[in-house]
C-alpha positions in Angstrom: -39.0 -20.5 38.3 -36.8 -21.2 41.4 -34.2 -23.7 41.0 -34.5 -24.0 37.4 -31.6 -23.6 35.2 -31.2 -23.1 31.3 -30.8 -20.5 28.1 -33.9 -18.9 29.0 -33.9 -19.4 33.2 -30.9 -16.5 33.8 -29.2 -18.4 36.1 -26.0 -20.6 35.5 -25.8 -23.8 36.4 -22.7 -24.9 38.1 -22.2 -28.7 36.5 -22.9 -26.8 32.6 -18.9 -26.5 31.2 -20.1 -23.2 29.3 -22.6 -20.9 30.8 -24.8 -18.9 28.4 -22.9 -15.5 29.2 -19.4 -17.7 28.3 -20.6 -18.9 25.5 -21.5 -15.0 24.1 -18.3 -13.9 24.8 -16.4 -16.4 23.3 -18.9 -16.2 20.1 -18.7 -11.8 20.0 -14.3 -13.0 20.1 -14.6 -15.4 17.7 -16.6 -13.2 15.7 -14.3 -10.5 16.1 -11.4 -12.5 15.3 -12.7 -13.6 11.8 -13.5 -10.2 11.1 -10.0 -9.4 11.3 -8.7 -12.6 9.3 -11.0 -11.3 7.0 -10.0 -7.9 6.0 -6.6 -9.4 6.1 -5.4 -9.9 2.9 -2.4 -11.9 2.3 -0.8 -8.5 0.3 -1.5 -6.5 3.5 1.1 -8.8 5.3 4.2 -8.3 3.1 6.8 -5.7 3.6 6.0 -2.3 1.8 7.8 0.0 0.0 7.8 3.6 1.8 6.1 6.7 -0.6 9.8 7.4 -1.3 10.6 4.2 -2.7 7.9 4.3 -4.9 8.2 7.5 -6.4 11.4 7.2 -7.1 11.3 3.8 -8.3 8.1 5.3 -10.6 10.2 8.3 -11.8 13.3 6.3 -12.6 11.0 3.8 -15.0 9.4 6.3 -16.4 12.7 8.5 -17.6 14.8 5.1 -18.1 17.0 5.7 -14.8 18.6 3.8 -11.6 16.1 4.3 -9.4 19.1 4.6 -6.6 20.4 7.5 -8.5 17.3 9.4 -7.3 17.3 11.6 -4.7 14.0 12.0 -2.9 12.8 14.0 0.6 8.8 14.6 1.7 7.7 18.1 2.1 5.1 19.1 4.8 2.1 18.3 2.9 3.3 14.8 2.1 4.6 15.1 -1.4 7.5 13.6 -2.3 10.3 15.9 -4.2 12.7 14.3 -6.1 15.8 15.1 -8.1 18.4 13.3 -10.7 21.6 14.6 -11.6 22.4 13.6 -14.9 26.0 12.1 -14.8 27.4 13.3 -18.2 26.7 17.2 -17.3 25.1 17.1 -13.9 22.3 18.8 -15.0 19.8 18.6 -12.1 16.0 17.0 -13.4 13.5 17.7 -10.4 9.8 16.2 -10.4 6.9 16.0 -7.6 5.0 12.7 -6.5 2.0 11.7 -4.5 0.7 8.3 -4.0 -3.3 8.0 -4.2 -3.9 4.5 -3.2 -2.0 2.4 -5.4 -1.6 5.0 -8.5 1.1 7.2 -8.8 0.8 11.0 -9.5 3.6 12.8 -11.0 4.7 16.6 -11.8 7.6 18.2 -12.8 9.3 20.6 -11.0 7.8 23.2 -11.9 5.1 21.7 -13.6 1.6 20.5 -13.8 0.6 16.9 -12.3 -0.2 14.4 -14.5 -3.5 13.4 -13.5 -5.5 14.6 -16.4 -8.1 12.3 -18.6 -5.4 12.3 -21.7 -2.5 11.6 -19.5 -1.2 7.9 -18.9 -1.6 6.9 -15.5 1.0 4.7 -13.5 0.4 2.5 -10.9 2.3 0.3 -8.4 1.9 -2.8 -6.5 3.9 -4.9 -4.2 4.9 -8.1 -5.4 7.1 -11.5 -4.5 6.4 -11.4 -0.8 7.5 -7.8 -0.7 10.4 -8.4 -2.4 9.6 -6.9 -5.8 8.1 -3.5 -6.7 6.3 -3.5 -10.4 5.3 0.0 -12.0 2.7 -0.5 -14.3 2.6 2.5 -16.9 -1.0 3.0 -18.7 -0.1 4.7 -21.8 -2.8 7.2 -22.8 -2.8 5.4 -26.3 -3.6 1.9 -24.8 -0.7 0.4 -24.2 0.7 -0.8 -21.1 4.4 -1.1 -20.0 5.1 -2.8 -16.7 8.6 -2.9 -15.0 9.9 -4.9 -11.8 12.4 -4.3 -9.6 13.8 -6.0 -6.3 14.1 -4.4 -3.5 17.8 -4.4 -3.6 18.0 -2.6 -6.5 15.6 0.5 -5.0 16.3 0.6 -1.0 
């Protein structure tokens, strides 16, 4: 159809203000944009708290301590070893910690890691705009104890 101009036609006509191929690229960007905005949760945009600041944030709720007063450093394979010296005889307490999504996994050092069926289970999440870190702590008896710090008190 010579001359002849439309959605179906393949050709572009000059006086249209968006041309069919136009028109799919700004619909596969828009698309592509709300995908994005989508998967974006407003959590995902706060600060986070490294693996480091978690477990030792976890550990000190869990055994009752300032969490500053634990010292941490990340072996090779990603787990995080931690220690507290005890102020009134500096005895030195040493655990091990992975993060598995948002639950925390715990050892002592040496020890086995808590991640049995009868064992509690302790989780984190991010909170006030990344300005608070709660531990939540799953008691194996039913209860739950949850704890929240600022971010001042842990970095």
């Amino acid at each position: 159809m010579v001359g002849q101009t439309g959605p179906d036609s393949g050709m572009i006509a000059e006086d249209q203000p968006w041309s069919h191929p136009m028109k799919m690229r700004f619909l596969r960007d828009l698309v592509a944009v709300s995908m994005v905005l989508a998967v974006t949760s407003p959590a995902s945009a706060e600060p986070s708290f490294d693996p480091q600041a978690i477990c030792r944030t976890a550990m000190a709720a869990i055994t009752d301590r300032d969490p500053k007063l634990m010292q941490t450093r990340t072996a090779p394979d990603g787990v995080v070893m931690l220690t507290y010296a005890r102020p009134i005889d500096n005895f030195v307490w040493a655990y091990r910690c992975r993060l598995e999504g948002n639950r925390v996994v715990w050892a002592n050092e040496p020890g086995r890691w808590r991640d049995n069926a009868k064992d509690d289970k302790l989780f984190f999440e991010v909170v006030g705009a990344g300005t608070q870190l709660r531990i939540i702590d799953n008691h194996a008896n039913g209860t739950t104890t949850r704890q929240l710090f600022d971010r001042a008190k842990i970095e």
